[in-house]
Legacy VTK file of the C-alpha trace (Angstrom):
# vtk DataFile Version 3.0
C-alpha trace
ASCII
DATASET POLYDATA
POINTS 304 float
52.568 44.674 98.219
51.703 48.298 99.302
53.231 50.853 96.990
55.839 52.715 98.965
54.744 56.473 97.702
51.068 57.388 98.324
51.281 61.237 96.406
53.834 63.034 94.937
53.573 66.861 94.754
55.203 68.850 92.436
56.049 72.483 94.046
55.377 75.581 92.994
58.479 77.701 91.692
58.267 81.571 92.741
61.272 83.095 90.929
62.518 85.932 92.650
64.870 86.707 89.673
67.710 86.600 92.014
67.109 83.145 93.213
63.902 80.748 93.122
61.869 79.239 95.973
60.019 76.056 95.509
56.635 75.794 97.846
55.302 71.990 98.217
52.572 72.548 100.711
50.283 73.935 100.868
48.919 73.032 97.299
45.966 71.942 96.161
46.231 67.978 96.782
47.294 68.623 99.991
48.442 71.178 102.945
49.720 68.856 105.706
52.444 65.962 106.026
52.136 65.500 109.999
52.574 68.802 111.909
54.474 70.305 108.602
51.903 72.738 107.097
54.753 74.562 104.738
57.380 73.860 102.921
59.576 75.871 101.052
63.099 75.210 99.547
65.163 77.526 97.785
68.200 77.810 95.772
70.860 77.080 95.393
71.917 80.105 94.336
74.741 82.925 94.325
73.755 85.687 93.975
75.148 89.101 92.693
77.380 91.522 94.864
74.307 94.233 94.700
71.474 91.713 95.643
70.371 90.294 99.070
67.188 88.499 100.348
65.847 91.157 102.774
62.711 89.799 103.891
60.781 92.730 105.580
59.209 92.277 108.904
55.994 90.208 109.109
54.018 88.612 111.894
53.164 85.422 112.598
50.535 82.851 114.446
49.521 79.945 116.192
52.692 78.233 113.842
56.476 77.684 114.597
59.267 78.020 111.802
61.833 75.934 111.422
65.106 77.266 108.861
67.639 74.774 107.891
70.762 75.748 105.567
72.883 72.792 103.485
76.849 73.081 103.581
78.688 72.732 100.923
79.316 75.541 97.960
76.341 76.939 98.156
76.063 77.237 101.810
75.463 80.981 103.502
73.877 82.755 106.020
70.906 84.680 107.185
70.436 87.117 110.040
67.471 86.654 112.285
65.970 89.371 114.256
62.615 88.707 116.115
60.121 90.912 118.906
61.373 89.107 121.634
64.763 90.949 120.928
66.789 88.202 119.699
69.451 88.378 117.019
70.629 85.481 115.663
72.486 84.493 112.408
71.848 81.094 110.927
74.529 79.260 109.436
74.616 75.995 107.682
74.171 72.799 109.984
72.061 75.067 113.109
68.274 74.782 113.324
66.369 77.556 114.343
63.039 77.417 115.646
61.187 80.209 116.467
57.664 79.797 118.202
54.838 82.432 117.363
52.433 81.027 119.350
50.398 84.059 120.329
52.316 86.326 118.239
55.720 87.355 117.120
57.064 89.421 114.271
60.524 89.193 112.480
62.861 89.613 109.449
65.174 87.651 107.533
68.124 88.956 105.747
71.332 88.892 104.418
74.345 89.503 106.641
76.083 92.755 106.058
79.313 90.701 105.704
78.212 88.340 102.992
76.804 91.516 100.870
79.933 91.773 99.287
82.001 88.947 99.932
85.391 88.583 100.007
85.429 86.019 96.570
83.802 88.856 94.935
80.417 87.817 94.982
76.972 88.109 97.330
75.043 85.876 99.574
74.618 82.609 98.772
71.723 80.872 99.562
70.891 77.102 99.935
68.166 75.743 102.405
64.524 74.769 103.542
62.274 76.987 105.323
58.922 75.029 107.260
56.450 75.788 109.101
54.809 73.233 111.948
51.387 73.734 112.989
50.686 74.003 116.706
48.137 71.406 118.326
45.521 72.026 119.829
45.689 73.625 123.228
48.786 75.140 122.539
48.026 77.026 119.870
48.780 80.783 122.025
51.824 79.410 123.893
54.350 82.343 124.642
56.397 83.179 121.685
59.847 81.590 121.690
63.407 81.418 119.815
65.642 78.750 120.103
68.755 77.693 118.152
71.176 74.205 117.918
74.161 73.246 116.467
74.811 69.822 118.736
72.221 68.254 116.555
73.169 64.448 116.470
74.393 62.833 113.628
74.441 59.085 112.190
76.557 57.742 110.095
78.084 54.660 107.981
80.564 54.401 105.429
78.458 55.823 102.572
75.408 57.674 104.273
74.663 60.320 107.268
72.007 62.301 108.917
71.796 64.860 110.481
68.760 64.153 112.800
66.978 68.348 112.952
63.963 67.626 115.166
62.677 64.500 116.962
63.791 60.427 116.989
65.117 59.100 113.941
67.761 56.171 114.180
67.992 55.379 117.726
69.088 59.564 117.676
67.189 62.153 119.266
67.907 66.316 118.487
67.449 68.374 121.295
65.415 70.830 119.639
61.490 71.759 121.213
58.644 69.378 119.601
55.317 71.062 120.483
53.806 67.537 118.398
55.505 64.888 117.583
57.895 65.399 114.977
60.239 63.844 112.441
62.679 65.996 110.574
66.444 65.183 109.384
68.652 65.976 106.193
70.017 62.517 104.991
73.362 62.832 102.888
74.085 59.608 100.524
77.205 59.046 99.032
77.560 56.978 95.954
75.936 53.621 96.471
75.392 54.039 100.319
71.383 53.401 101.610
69.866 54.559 105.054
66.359 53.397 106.132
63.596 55.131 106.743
61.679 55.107 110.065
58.325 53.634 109.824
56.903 55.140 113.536
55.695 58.473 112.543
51.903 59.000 111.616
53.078 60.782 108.182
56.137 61.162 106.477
57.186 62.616 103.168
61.077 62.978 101.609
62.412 65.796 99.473
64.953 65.821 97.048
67.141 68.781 96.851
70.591 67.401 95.315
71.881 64.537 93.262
69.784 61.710 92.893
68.337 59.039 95.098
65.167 56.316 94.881
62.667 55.254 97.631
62.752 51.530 97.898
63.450 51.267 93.953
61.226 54.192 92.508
63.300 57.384 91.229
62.635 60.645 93.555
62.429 64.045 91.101
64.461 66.688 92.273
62.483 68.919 94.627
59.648 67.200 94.602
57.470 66.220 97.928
57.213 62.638 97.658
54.556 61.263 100.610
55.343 57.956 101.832
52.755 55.518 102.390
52.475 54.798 106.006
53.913 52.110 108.104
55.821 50.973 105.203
59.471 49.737 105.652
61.563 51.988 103.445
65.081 52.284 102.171
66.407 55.198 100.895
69.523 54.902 98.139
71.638 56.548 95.452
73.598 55.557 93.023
75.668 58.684 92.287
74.948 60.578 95.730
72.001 62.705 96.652
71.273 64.863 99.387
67.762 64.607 100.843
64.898 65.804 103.296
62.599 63.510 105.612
60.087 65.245 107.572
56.619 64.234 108.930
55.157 63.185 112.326
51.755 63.384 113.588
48.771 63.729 112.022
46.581 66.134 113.139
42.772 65.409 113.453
41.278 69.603 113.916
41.091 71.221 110.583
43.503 73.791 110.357
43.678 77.301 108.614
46.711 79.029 106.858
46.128 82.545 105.268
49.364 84.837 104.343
51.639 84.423 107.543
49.029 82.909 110.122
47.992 79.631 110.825
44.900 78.971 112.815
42.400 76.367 114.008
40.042 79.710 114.158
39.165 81.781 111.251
38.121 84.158 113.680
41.848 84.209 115.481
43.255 84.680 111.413
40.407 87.882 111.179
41.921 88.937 114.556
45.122 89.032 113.604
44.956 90.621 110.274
43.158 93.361 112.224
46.075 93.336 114.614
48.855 93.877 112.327
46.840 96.489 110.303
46.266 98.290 113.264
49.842 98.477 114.247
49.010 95.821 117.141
52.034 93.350 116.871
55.432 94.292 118.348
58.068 95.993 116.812
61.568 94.325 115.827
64.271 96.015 117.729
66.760 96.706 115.498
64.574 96.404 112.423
62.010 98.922 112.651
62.119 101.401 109.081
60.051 99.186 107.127
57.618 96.082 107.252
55.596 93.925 105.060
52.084 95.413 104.752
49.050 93.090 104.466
48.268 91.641 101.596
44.773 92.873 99.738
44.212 89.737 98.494
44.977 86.360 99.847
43.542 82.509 99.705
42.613 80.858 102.849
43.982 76.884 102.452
42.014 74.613 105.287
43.069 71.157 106.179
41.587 68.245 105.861
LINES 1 305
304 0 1 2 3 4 5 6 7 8 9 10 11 12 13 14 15 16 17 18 19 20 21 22 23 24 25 26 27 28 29 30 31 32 33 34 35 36 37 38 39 40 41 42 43 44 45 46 47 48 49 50 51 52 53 54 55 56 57 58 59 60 61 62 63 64 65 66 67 68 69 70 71 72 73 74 75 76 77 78 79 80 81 82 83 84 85 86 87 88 89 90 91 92 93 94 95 96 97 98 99 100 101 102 103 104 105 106 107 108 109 110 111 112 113 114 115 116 117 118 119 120 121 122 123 124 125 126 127 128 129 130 131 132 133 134 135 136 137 138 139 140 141 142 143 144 145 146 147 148 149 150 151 152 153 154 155 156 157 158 159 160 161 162 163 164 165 166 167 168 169 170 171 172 173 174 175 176 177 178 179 180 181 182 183 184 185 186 187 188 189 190 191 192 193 194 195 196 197 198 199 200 201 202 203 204 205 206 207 208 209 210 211 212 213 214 215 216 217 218 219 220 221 222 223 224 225 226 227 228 229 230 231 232 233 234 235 236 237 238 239 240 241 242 243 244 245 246 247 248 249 250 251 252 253 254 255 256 257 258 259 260 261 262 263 264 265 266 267 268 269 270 271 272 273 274 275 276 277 278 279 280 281 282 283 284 285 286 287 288 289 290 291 292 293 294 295 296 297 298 299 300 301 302 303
């Protein structure tokens, strides 16, 4: 019988001493789980009426983000703002995908509202932030924002999921898949179950709540756990667990991820390091005091 988890990767925690982010992939075992080439979760966490996560304005590449916030008591908000000129704020149970393609800039931050709220205390934070790797030949598609909330959801008695991007269930989400792509956050309630699709090229589950096992074998909290593929899979918990399933297709051209840019071509990354050095990208509207500056020092991770 094929053993139903091929890796397991434990993150990397970055404490930002107001709240922690755990990064899966890249790492050193491996950088992608189909078109995924980044994972990050972080919290949960409340934090204090004179913090905030202000996260400056960067550019990206050749990549497409994906944020995701979780309900529930930890759930908040974060205010988008890109170069194309769009503001958005993303609240729990919306996906937002924004396309970089041949370029784009933005900032993430804390609403002004949630800064001091009204129960006394500051943002809360509870979520995943991706990043999917273009394919090839679309790699400097125009830059792009889009955001849903009529994401389709299935449900039994003691299970649902909310189905983010792609097929999952019989369910499709209407949100943009420049590969093919699998991603949904799967809610168990004490003693329920939900299969696990066995289509995609790759797939990997998170756990970021409670507790749950993959066809009998316990998943650690936070941890990426990589399915092996083709196998039929049940998910369950015993006590209820809240949980991540991402993957899709596997991508056969190396590809490149250094600071905020993800590449086929080192020579594109070179290009645009030069670019936002130079003062190159586009400006934020809205956003425009301050930015991220590039880093001195940073590892280029290459897949395969």
């Amino acid at each position: 019988m094929t053993e139903p988890i091929l890796q397991t990767i434990v993150p990397v925690t970055h404490d930002l001493g107001a709240f922690q982010v755990r990064r899966a992939i890249p790492s050193r075992t491996r950088t992608m789980v189909g078109p995924f080439i980044f994972v990050d979760q972080f919290g949960p966490a409340v934090l204090a009426p004179s913090e905030a996560m202000d996260v400056r304005p960067h550019p990206h590449i050749n990549l497409a983000t994906v944020t995701w916030l979780f309900a529930g008591e930890f759930g908040g908000a974060i205010d988008h703002r890109d170069s194309l000129g769009t503001f958005a704020t993303i609240r729990p149970g919306q996906v937002n995908l924004m396309t970089a393609g041949s370029g784009i800039v933005h900032s993430e931050r804390s609403p002004q509202a949630e800064r001091h709220g009204s129960d006394g205390k500051g943002p809360h934070l509870y979520g995943m932030q991706t990043w999917l790797a273009l394919p090839d030949g679309r790699e400097e598609i125009a830059p792009a924002f889009e955001a849903h909330a009529d994401l389709p959801l299935v449900e039994d008695p003691c299970a649902t999921a909310r189905v983010i991007m792609g097929t999952l269930w019989g369910a499709t989400a209407p949100t943009t898949q420049h590969a093919a792509t699998i991603y949904a956050e799967i809610v168990l309630a004490p003693g329920g179950s939900l299969p696990v699709d066995a289509e995609a090229d790759e797939r990997a589950v998170m756990l970021v709540g409670g507790e749950a096992t993959i066809s009998g074998q316990v998943l650690g909290l936070y941890e990426l756990t990589v399915l092996a593929p083709g196998a039929a899979l049940t998910l369950a918990s015993q006590r209820g667990g809240r949980v991540m399933l991402l993957g899709g297709e596997a991508f056969a051209t190396p590809r490149h991820v250094w600071w905020n840019f993800v590449s086929s071509s080192r020579d594109r990354i070179n290009q645009a390091k030069a670019d936002w050095r130079g003062g190159r990208f586009p400006t934020v509207p809205g956003d425009t005091q301050e930015f991220i500056p590039l880093p001195e020092v940073a590892k280029t991770v290459s897949y395969p």
